[in-house]
PAGUVEX-525984 format. One record per atom (N, C-alpha, C, O): residue number from 1; residue in one letter; atom name; x, y, z. Coordinates in steps of 0.1 Angstrom, whole numbers, plus 5000, padded with zeros to 4 digits. Atoms other than C-alpha are relative to their C-alpha. Layout:
r k: NUM, r: A, a: CA, x: X, y: Y, z: Z
...
***
This chain:
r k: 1, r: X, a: N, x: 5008, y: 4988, z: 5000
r k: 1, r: X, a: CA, x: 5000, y: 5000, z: 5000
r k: 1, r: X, a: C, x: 5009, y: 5012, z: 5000
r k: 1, r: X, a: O, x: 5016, y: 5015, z: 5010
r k: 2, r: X, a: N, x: 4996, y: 4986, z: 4997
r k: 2, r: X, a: CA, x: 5013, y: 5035, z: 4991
r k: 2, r: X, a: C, x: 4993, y: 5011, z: 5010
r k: 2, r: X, a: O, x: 4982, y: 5013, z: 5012
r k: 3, r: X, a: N, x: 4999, y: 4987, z: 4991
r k: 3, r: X, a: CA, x: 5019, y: 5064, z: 5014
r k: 3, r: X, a: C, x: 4996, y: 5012, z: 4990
r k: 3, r: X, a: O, x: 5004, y: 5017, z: 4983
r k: 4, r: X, a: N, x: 4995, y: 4984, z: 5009
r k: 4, r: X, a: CA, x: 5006, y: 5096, z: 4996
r k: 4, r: X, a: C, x: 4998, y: 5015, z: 5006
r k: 4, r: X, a: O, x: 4986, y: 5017, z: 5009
r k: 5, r: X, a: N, x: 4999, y: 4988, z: 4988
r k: 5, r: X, a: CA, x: 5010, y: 5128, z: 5015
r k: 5, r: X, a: C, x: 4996, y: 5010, z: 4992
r k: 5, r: X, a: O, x: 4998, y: 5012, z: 4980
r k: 6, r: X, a: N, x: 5008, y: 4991, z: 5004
r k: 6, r: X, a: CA, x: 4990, y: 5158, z: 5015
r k: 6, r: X, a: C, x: 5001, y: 5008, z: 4990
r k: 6, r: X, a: O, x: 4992, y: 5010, z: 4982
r k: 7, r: X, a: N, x: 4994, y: 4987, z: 5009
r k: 7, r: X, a: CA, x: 5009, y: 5184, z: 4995
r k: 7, r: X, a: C, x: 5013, y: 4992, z: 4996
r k: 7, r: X, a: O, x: 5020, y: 4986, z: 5005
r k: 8, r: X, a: N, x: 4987, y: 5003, z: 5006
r k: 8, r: X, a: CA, x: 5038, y: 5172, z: 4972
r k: 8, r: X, a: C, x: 5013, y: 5004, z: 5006
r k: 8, r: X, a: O, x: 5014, y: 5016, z: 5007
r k: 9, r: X, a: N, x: 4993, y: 4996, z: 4998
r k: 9, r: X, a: CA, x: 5071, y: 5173, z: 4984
r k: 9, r: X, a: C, x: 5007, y: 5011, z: 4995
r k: 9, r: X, a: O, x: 5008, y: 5013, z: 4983
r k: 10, r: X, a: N, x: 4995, y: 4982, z: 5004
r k: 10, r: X, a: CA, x: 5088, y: 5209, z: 4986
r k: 10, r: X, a: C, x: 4988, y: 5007, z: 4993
r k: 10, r: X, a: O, x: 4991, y: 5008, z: 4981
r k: 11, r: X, a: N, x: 5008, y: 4996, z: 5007
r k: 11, r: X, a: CA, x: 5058, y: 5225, z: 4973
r k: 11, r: X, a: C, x: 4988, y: 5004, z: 5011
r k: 11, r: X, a: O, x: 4984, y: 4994, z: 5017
r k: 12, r: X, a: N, x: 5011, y: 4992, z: 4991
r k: 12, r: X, a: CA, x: 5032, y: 5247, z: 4995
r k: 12, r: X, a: C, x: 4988, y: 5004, z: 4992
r k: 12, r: X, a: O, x: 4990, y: 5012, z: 4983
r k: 13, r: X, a: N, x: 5007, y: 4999, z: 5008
r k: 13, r: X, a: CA, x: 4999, y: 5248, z: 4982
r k: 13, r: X, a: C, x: 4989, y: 5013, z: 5012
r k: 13, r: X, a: O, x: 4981, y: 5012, z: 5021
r k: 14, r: X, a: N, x: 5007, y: 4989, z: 4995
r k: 14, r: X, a: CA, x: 4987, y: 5285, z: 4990
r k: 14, r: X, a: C, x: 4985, y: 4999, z: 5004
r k: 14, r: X, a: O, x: 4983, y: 4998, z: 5016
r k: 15, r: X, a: N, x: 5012, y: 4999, z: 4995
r k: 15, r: X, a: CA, x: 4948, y: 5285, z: 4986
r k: 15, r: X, a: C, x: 4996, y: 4990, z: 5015
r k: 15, r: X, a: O, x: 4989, y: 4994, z: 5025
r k: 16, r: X, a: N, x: 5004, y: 5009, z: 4989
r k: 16, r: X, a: CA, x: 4946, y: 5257, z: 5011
r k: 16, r: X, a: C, x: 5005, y: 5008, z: 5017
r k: 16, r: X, a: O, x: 5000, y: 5008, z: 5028
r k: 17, r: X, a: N, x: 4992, y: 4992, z: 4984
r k: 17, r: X, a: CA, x: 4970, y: 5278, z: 5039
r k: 17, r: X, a: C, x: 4993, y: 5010, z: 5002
r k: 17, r: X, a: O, x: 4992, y: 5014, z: 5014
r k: 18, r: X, a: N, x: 5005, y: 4983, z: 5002
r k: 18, r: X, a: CA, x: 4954, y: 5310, z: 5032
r k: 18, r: X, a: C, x: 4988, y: 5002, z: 5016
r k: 18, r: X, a: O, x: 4988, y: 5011, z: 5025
r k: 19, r: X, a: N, x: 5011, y: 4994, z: 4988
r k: 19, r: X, a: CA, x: 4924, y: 5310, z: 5059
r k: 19, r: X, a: C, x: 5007, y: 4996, z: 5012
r k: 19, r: X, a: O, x: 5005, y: 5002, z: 5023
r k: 20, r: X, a: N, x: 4993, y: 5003, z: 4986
r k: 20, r: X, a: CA, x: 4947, y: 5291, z: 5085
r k: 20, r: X, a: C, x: 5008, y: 5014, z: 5006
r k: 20, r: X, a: O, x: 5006, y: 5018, z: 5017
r k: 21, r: X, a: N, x: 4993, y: 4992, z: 4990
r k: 21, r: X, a: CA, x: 4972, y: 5318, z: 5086
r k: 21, r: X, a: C, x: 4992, y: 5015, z: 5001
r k: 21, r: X, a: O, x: 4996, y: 5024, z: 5008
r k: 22, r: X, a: N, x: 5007, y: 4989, z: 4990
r k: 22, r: X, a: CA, x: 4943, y: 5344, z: 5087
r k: 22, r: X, a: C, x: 4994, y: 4998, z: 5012
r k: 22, r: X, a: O, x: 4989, y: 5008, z: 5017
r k: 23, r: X, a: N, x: 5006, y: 5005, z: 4989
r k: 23, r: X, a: CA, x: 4929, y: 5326, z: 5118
r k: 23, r: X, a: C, x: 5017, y: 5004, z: 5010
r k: 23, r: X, a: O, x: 5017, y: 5011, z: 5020
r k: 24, r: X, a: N, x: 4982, y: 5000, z: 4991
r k: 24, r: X, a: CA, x: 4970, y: 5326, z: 5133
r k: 24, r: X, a: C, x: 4998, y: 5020, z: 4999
r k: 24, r: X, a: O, x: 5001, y: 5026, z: 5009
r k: 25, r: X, a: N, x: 5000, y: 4983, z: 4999
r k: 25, r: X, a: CA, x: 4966, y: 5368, z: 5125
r k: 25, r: X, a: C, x: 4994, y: 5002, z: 5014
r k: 25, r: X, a: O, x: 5001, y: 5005, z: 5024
r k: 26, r: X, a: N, x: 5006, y: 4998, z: 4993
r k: 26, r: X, a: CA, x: 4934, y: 5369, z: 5143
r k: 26, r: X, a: C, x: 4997, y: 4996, z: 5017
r k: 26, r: X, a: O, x: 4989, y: 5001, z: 5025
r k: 27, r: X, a: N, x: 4999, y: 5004, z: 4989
r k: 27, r: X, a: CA, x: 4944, y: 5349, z: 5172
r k: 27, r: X, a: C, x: 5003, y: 5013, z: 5014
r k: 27, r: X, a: O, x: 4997, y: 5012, z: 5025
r k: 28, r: X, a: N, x: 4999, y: 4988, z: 4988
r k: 28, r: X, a: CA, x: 4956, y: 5383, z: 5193
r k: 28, r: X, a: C, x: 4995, y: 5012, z: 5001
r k: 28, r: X, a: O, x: 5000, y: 5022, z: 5007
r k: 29, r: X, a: N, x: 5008, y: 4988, z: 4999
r k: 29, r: X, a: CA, x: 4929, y: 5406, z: 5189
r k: 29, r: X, a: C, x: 4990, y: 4999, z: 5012
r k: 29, r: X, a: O, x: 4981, y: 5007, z: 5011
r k: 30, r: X, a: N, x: 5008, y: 5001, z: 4990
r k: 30, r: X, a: CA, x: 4911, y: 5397, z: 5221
r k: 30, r: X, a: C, x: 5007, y: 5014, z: 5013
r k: 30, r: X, a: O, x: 5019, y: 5016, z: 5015
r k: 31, r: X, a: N, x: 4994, y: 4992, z: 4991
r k: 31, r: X, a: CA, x: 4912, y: 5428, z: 5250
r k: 31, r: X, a: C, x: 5011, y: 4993, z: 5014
r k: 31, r: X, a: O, x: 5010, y: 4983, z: 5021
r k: 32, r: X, a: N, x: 4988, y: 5003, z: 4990
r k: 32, r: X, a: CA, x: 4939, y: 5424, z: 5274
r k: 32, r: X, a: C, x: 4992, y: 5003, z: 5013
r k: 32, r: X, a: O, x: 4984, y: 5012, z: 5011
r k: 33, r: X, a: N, x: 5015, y: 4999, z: 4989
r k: 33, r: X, a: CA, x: 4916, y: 5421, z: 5312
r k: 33, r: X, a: C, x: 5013, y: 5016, z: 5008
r k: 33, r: X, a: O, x: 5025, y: 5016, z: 5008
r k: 34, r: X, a: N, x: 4991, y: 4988, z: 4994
r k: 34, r: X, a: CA, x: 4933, y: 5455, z: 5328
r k: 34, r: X, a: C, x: 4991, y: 5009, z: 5016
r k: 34, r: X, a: O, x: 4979, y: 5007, z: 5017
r k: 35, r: X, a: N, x: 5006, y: 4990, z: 4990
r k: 35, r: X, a: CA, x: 4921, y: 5477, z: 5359
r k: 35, r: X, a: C, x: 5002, y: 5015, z: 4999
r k: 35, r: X, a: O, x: 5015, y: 5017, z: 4999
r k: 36, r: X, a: N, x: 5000, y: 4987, z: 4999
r k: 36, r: X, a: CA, x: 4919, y: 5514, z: 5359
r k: 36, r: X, a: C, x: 4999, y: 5003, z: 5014
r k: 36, r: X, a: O, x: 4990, y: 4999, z: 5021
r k: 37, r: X, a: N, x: 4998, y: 5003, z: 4985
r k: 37, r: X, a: CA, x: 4935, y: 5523, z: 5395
r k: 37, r: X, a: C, x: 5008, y: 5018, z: 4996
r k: 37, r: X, a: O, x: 5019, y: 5022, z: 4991
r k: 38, r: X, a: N, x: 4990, y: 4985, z: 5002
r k: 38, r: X, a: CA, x: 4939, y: 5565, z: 5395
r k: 38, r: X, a: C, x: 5002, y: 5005, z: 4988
r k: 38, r: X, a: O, x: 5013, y: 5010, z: 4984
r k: 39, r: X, a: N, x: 4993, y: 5001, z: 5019
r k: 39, r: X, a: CA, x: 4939, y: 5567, z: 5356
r k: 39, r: X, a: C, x: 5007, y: 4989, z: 4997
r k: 39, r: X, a: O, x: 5006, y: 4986, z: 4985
r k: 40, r: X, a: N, x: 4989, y: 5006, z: 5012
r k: 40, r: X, a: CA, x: 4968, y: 5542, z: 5351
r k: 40, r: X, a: C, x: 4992, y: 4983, z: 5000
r k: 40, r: X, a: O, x: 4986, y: 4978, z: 5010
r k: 41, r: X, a: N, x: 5006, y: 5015, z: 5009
r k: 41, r: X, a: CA, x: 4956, y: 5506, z: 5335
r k: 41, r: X, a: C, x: 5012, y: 4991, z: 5005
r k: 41, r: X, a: O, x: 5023, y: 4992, z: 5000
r k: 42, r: X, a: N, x: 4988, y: 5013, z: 4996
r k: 42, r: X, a: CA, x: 4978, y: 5477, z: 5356
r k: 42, r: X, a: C, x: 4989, y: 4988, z: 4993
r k: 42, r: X, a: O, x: 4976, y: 4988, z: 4992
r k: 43, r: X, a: N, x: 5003, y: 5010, z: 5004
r k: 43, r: X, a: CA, x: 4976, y: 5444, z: 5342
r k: 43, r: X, a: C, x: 4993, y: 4986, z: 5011
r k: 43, r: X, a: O, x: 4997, y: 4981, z: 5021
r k: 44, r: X, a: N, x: 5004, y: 5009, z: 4986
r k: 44, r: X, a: CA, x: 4953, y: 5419, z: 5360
r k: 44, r: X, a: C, x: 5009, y: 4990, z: 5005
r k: 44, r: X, a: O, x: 5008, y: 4987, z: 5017
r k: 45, r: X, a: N, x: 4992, y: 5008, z: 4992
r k: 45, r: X, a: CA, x: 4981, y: 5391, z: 5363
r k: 45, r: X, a: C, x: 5007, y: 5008, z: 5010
r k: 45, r: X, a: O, x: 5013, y: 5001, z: 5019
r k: 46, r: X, a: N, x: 4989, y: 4989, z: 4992
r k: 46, r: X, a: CA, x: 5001, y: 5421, z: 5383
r k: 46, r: X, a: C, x: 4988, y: 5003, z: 5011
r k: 46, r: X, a: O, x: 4992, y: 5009, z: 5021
r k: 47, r: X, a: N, x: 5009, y: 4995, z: 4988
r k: 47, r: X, a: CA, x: 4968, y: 5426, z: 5407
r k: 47, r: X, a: C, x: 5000, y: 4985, z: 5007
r k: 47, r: X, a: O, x: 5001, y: 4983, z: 5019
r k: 48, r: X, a: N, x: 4997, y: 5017, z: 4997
r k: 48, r: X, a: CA, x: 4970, y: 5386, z: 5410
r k: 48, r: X, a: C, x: 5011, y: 5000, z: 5007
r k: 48, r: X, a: O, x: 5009, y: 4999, z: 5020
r k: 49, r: X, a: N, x: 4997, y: 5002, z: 4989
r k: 49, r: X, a: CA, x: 5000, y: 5387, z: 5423
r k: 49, r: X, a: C, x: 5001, y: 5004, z: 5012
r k: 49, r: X, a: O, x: 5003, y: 4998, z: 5023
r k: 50, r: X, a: N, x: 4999, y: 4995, z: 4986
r k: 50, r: X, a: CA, x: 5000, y: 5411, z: 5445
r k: 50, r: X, a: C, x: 4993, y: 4994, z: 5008
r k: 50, r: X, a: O, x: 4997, y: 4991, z: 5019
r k: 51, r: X, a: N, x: 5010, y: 5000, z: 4990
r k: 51, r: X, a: CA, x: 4970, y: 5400, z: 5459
r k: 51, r: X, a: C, x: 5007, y: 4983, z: 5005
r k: 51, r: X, a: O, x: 5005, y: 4977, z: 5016
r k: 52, r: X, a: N, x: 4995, y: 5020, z: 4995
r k: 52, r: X, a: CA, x: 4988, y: 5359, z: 5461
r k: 52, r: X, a: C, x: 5012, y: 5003, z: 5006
r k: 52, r: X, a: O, x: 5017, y: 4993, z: 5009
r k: 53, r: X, a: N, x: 4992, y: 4999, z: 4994
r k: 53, r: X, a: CA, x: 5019, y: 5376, z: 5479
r k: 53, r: X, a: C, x: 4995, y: 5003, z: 5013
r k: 53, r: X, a: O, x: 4999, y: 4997, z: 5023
r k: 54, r: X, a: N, x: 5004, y: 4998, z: 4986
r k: 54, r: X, a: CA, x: 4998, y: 5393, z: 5506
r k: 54, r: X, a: C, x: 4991, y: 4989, z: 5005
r k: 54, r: X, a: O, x: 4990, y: 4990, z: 5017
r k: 55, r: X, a: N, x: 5004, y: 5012, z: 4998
r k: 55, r: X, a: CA, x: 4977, y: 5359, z: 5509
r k: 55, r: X, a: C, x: 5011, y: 4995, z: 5012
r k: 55, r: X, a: O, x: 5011, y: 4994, z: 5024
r k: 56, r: X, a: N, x: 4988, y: 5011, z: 4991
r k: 56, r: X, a: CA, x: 5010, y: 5339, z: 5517
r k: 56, r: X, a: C, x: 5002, y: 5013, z: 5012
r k: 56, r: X, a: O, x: 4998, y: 5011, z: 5024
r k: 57, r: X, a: N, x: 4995, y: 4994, z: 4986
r k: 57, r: X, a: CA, x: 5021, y: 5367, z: 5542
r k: 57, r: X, a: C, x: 4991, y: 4997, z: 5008
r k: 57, r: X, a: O, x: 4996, y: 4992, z: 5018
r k: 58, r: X, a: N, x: 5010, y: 5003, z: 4990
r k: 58, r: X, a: CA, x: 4989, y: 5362, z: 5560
r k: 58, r: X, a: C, x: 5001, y: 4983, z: 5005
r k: 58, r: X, a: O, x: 5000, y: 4979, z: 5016
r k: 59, r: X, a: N, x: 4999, y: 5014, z: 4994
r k: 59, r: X, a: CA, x: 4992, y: 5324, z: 5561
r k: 59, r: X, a: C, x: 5013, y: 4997, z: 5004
r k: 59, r: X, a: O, x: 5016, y: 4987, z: 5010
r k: 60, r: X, a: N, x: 4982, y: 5002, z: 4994
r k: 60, r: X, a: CA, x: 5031, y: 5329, z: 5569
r k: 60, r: X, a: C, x: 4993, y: 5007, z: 5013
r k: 60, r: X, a: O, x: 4988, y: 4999, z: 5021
r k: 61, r: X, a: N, x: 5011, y: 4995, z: 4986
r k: 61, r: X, a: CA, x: 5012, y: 5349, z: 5600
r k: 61, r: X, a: C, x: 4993, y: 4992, z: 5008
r k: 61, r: X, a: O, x: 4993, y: 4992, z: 5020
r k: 62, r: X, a: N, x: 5009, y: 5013, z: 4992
r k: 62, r: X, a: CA, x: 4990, y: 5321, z: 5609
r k: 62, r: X, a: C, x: 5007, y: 4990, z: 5005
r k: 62, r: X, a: O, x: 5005, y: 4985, z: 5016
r k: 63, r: X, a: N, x: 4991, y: 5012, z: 4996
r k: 63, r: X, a: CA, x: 5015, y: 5295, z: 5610
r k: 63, r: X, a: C, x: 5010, y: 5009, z: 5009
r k: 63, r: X, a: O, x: 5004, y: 5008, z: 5019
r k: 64, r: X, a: N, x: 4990, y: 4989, z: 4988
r k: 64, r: X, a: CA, x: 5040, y: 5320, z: 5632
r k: 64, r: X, a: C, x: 4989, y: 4999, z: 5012
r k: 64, r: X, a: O, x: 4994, y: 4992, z: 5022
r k: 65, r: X, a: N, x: 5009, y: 4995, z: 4991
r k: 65, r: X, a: CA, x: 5009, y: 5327, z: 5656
r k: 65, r: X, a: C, x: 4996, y: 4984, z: 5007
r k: 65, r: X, a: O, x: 4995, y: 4981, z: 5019
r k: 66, r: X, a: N, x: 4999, y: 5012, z: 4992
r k: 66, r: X, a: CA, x: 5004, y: 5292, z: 5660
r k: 66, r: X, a: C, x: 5012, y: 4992, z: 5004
r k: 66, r: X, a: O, x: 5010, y: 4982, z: 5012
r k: 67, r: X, a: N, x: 4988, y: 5008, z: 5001
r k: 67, r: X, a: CA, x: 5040, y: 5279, z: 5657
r k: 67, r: X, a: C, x: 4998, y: 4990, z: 4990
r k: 67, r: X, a: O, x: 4995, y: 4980, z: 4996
r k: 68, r: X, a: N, x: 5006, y: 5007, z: 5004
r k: 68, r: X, a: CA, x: 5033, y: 5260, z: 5631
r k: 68, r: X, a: C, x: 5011, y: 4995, z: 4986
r k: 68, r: X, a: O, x: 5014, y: 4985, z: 4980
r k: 69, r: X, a: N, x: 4985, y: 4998, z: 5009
r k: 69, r: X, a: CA, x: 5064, y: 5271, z: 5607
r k: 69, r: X, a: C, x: 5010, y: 4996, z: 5004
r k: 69, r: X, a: O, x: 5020, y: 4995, z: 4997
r k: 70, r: X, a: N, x: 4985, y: 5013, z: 4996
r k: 70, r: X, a: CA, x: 5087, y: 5251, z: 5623
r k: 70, r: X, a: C, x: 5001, y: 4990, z: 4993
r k: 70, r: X, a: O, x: 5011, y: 4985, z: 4988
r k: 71, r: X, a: N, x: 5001, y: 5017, z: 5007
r k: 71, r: X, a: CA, x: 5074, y: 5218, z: 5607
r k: 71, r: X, a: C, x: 5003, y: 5006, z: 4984
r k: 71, r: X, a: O, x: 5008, y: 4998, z: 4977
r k: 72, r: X, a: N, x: 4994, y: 4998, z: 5014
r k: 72, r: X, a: CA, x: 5080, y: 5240, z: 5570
r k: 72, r: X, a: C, x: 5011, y: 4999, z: 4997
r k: 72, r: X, a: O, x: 5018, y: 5007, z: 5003
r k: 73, r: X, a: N, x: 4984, y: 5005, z: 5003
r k: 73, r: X, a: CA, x: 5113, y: 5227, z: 5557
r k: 73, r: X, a: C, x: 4998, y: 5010, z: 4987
r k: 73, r: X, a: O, x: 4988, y: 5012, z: 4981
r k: 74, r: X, a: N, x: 4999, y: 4994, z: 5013
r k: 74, r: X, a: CA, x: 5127, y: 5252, z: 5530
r k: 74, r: X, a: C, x: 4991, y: 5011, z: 5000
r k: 74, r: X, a: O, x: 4986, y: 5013, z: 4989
r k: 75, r: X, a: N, x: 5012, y: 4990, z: 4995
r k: 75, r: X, a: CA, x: 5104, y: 5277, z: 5539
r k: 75, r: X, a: C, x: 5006, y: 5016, z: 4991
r k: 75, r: X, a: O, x: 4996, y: 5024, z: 4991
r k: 76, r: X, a: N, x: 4996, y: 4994, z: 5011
r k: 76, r: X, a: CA, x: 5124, y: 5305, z: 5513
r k: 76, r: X, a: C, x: 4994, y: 4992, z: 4983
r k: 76, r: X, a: O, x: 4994, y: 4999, z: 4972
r k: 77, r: X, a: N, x: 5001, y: 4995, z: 5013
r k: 77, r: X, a: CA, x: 5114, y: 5287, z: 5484
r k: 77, r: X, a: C, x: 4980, y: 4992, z: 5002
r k: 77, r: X, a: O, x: 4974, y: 4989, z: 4993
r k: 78, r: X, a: N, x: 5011, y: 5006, z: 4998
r k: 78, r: X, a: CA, x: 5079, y: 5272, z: 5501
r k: 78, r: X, a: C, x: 4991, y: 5012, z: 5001
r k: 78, r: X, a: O, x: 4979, y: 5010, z: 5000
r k: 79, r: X, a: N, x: 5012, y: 4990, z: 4998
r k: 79, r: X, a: CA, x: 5061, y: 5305, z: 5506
r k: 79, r: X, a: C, x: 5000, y: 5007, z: 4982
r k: 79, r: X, a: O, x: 4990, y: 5006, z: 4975
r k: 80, r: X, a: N, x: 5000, y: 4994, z: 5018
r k: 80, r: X, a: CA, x: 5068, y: 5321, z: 5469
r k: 80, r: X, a: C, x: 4989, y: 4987, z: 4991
r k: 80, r: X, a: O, x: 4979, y: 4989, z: 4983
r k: 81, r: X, a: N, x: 5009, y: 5015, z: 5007
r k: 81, r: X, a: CA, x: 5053, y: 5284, z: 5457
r k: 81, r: X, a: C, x: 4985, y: 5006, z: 5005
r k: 81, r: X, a: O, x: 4976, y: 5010, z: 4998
r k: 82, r: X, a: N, x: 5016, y: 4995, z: 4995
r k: 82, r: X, a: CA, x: 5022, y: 5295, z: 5480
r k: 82, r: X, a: C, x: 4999, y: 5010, z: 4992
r k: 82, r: X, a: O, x: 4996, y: 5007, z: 4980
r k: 83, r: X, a: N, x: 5000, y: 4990, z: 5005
r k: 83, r: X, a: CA, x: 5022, y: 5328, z: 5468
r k: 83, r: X, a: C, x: 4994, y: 5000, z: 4986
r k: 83, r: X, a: O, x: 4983, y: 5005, z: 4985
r k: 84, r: X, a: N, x: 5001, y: 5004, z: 5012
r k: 84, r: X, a: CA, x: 5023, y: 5318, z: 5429
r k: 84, r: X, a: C, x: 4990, y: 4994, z: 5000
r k: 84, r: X, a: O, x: 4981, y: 4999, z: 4993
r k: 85, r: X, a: N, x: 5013, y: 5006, z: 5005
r k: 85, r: X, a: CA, x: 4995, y: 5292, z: 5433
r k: 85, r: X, a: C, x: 4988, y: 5006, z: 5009
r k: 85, r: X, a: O, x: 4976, y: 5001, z: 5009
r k: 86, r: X, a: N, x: 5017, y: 4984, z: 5001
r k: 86, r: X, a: CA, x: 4968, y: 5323, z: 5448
r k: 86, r: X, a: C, x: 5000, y: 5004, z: 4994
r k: 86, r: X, a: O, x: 4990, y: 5008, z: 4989
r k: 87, r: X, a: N, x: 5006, y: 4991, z: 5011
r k: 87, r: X, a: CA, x: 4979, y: 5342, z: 5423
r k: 87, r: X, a: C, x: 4992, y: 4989, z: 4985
r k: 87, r: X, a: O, x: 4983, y: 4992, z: 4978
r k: 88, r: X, a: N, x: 5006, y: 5009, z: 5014
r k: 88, r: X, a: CA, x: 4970, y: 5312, z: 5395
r k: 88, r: X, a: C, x: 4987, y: 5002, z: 5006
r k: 88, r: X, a: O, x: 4978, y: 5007, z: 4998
r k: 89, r: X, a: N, x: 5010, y: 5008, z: 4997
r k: 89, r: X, a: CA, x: 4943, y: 5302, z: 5414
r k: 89, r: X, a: C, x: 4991, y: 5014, z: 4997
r k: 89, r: X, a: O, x: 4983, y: 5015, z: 4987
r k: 90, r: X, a: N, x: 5010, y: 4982, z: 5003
r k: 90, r: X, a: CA, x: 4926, y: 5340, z: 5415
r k: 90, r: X, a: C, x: 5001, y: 5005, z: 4982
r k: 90, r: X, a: O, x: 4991, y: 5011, z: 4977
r k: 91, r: X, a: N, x: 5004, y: 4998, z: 5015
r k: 91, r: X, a: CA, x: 4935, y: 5343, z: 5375
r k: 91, r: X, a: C, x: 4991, y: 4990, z: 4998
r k: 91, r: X, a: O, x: 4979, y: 4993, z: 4996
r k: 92, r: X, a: N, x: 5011, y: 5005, z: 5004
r k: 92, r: X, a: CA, x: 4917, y: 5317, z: 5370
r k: 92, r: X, a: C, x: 4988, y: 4996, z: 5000
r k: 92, r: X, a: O, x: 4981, y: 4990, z: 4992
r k: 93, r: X, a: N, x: 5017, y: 4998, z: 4997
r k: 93, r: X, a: CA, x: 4885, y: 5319, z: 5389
r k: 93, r: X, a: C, x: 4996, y: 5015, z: 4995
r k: 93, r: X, a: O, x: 4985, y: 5019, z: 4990
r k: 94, r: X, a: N, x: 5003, y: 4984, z: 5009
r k: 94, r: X, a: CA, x: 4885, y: 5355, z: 5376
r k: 94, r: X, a: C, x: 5000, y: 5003, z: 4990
r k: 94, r: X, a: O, x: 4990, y: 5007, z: 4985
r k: 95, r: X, a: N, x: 4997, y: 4998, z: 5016
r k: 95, r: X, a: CA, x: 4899, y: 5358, z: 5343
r k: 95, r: X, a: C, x: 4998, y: 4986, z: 4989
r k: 95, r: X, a: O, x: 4999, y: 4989, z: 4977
r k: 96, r: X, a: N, x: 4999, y: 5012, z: 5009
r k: 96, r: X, a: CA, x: 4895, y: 5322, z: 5326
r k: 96, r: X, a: C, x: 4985, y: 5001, z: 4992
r k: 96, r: X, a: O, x: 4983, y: 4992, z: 4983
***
């Protein structure tokens, strides 16, 4: 049984590509999600994190108040890890 492949070797057959790569154009015309804070427009992953750093500080607070951060090993690269997954977690119950 022969193999016969789509388009002939070395040979690009335009009409057929033509609406793909206007769909690949159109891919980045969607609005960017932004906040208006005083006039200036910050980017919502930038309100994300902030808001997923002051999170972790609050649960780095909880566990101090109870003692509770002793049992975290690595605790420099364990709160940034928290931090990072409120901010996902808040992009994407918000923005998805």
């Amino acid at each position: 049984m022969k193999k016969t492949a789509i388009l002939p070797k070395g040979q690009w057959n335009m009409p057929r590509l033509a609406p793909f790569a206007g769909l690949m154009l159109l891919s980045g015309c969607g609005r960017a999600p932004s906040f208006n804070i005083l006039g200036s427009f910050f980017p919502a992953w930038l309100i994300c994190m902030i808001a997923g750093v002051i999170v972790a500080a609050l649960l780095n607070w909880v566990l101090v108040l109870y003692k509770w951060d002793r049992n975290i090993p690595w605790g420099i690269v364990t709160y940034p890890c928290i931090a990072a997954f409120f901010a996902f977690t808040m992009w994407l119950v918000f923005f998805a």
